[in-house]
C-alpha positions in Angstrom: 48.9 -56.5 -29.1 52.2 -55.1 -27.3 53.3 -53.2 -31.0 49.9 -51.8 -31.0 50.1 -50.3 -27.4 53.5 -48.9 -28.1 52.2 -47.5 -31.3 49.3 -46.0 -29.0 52.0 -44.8 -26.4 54.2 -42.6 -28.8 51.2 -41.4 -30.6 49.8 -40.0 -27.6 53.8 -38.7 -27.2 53.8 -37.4 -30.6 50.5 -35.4 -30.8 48.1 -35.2 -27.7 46.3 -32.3 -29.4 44.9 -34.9 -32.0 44.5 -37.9 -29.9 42.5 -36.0 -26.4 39.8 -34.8 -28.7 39.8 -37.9 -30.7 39.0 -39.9 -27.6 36.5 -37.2 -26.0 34.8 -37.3 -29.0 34.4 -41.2 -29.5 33.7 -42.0 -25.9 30.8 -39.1 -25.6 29.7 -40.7 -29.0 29.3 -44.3 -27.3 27.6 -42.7 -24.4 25.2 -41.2 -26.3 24.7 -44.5 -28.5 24.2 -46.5 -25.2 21.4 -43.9 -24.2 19.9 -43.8 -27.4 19.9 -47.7 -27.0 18.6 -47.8 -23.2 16.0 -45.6 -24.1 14.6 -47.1 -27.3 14.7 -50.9 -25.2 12.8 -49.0 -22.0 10.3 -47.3 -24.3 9.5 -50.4 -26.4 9.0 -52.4 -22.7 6.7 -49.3 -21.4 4.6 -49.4 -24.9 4.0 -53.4 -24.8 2.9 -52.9 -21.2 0.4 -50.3 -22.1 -0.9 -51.4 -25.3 
């Protein structure tokens, strides 16, 4: 685990201009996946209580 956050660590030396989007871009991706998720759940409760 410790080689692997090293590796991490001089990667984000190395090139910050790769890894900052890379992270943006996977963290805005899980938020979106989680909303997706939330709202698909929410909507399947509100249809079973209607229908």
């Amino acid at each position: 685990m410790k080689f692997y956050f090293k590796l991490a660590a001089s990667n984000l030396k190395a090139d910050r201009r790769l890894f900052v989007p890379f992270v943006t871009t996977t963290s805005f991706l899980m938020a979106v996946n989680l909303i997706m998720l939330n709202a698909y759940a929410s909507s399947d409760v509100l249809f079973k209580k209607l229908g």
